[in-house]
C-alpha distance (Angstrom), angle and dihedral (degrees) to the residues before:
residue distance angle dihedral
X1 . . .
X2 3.84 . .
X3 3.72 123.8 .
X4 3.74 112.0 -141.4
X5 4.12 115.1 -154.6
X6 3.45 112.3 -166.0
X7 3.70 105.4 -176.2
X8 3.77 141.6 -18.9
X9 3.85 132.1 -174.4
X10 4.05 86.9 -112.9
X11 3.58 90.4 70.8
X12 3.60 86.9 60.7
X13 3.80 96.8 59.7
X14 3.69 121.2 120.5
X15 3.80 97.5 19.3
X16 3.72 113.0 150.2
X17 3.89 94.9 -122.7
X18 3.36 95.3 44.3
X19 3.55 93.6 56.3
X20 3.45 94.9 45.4
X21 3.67 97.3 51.4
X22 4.00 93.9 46.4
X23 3.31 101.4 25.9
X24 3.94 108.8 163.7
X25 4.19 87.9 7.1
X26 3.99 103.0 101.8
X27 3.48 88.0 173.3
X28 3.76 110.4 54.9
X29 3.67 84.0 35.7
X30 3.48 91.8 67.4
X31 3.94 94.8 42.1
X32 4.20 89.9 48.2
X33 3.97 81.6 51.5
X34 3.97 88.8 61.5
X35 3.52 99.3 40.0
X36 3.43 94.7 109.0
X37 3.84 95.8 36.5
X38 3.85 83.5 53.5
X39 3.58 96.7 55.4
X40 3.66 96.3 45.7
X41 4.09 93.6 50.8
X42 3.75 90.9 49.2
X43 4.27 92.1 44.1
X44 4.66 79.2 54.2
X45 3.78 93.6 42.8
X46 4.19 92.6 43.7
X47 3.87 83.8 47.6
X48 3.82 103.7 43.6
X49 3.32 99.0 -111.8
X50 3.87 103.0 113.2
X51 3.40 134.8 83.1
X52 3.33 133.6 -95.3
X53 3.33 121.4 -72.3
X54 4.32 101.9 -85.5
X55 3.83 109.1 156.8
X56 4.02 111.7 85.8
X57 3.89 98.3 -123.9
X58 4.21 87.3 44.6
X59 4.32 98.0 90.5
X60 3.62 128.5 169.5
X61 3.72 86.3 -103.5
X62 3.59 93.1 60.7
X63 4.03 96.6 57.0
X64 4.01 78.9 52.7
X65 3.63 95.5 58.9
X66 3.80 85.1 50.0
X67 3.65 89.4 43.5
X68 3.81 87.2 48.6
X69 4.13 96.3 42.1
X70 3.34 86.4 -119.3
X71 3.49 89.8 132.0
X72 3.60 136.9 35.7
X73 4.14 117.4 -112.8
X74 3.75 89.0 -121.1
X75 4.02 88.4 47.8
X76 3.85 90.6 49.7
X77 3.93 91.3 46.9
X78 3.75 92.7 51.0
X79 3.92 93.1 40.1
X80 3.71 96.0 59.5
X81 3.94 94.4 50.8
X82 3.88 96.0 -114.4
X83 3.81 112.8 172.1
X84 3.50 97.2 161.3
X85 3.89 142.1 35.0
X86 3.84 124.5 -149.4
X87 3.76 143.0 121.9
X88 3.58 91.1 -61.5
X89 3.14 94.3 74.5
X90 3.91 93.9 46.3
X91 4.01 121.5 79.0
X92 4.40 105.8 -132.3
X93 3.50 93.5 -75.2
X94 3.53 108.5 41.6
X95 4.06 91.0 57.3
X96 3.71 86.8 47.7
X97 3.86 95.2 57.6
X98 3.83 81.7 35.8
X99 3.84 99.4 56.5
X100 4.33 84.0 46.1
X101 4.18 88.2 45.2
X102 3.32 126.1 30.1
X103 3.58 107.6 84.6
X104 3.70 82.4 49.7
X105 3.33 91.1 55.3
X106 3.51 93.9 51.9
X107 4.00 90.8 58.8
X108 3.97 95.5 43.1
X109 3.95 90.3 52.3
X110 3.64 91.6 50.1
X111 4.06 89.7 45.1
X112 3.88 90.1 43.2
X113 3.95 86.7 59.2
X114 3.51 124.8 13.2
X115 3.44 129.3 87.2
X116 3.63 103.4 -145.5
X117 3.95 84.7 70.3
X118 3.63 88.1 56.1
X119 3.76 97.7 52.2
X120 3.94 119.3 98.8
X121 3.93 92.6 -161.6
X122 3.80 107.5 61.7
X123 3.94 103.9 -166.0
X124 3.56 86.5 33.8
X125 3.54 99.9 53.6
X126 3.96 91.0 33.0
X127 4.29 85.8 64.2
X128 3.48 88.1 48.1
X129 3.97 97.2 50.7
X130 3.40 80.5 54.6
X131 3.41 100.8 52.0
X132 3.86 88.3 50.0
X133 3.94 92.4 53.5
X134 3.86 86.7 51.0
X135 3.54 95.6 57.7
X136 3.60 97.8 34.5
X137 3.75 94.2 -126.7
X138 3.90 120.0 -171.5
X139 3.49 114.9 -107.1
X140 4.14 119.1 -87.4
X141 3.77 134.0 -123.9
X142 3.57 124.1 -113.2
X143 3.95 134.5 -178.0
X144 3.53 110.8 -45.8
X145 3.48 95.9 23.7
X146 4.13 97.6 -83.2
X147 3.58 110.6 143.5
X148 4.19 115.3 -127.5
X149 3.78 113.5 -146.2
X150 3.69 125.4 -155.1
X151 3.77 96.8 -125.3
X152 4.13 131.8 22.1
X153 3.62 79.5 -112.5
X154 3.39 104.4 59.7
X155 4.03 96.5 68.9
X156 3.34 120.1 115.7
X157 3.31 130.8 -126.1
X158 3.91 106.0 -116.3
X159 4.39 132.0 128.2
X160 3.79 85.7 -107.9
X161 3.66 99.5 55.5
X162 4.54 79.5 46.3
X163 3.73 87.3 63.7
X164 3.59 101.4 55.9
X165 3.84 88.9 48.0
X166 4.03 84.9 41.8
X167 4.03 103.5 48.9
X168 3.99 78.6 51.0
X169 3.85 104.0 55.9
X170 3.59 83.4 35.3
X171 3.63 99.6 62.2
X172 4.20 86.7 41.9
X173 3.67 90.9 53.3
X174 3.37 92.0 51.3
X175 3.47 100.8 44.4
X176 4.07 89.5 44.6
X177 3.77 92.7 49.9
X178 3.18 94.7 51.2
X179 4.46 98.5 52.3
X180 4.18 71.6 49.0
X181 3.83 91.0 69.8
């Protein structure tokens, strides 16, 4: 049977932005790197359609404090020692919608957030993201209050940040479940 790995924050190494954001911080380096990761694994665990609970320091307990919000995606994705994401830790259906999804997924969170999608002017806006990165600027507000970061990178790891990734699977799941019928 072949394993399928669909993303891990090692992939993510040596990226400009990354390195400019975190630049002597190995460690929240590597947890910006799995942001994304992080948010997708908690949206699959919230909606059933992860595995079981495999890595030693991943409990029972800890999918309640998720559950519960007790504790951020990015938190619970650091906290049970995840390095890598794949079908493995997907039950059947969840790596099905995966496979289908997740490079999607990958474009929408970076639309959903980053300014550089936003922009009209590509070189123009691309010297400006830069300039932002250099000086390490907060991130800005756009309609409807949702913050726009300068790099994929650069969001944080919060429950309201969750639901814009959330309301997006959501309406894919749906949508694919439903051509599945």
């Amino acid at each position: 049977m072949t394993r399928n790995k669909y993303d891990e924050p090692g992939w993510h190494h040596d990226n400009p932005y990354l390195d400019a954001l975190f630049e002597n911080d190995e460690d929240q380096a590597q947890i910006a790197a799995s942001q994304h990761i992080a948010f997708y694994f908690a949206w699959a665990v919230l909606r059933d359609l992860a595995s079981p609970p495999k890595e030693p320091s991943e409990t029972a307990g800890d999918r309640q404090r998720l559950f519960d919000r007790r504790m951020t995606p990015g938190a619970y994705y650091s906290w049970t020692g995840h390095d890598k994401f794949g079908d493995w830790d997907l039950n059947a259906e969840g790596a099905s919608f995966t496979e289908a999804h997740y490079r999607r997924f990958l474009e929408a969170y970076s639309a959903a957030f980053v300014e550089q999608y936003k922009a009209v002017d590509a070189p123009r806006s691309r010297s400006k993201l830069d300039w932002r990165m250099k000086k390490k600027l907060p991130p800005r507000r756009f309609g409807g209050g949702r913050k726009r970061y300068a790099s994929m990178y650069a969001v944080e790891d919060s429950w309201r940040n969750f639901e814009v990734v959330s309301a997006i699977l959501d309406r894919w799941l749906h949508d694919w479940r439903t051509k599945e019928d």
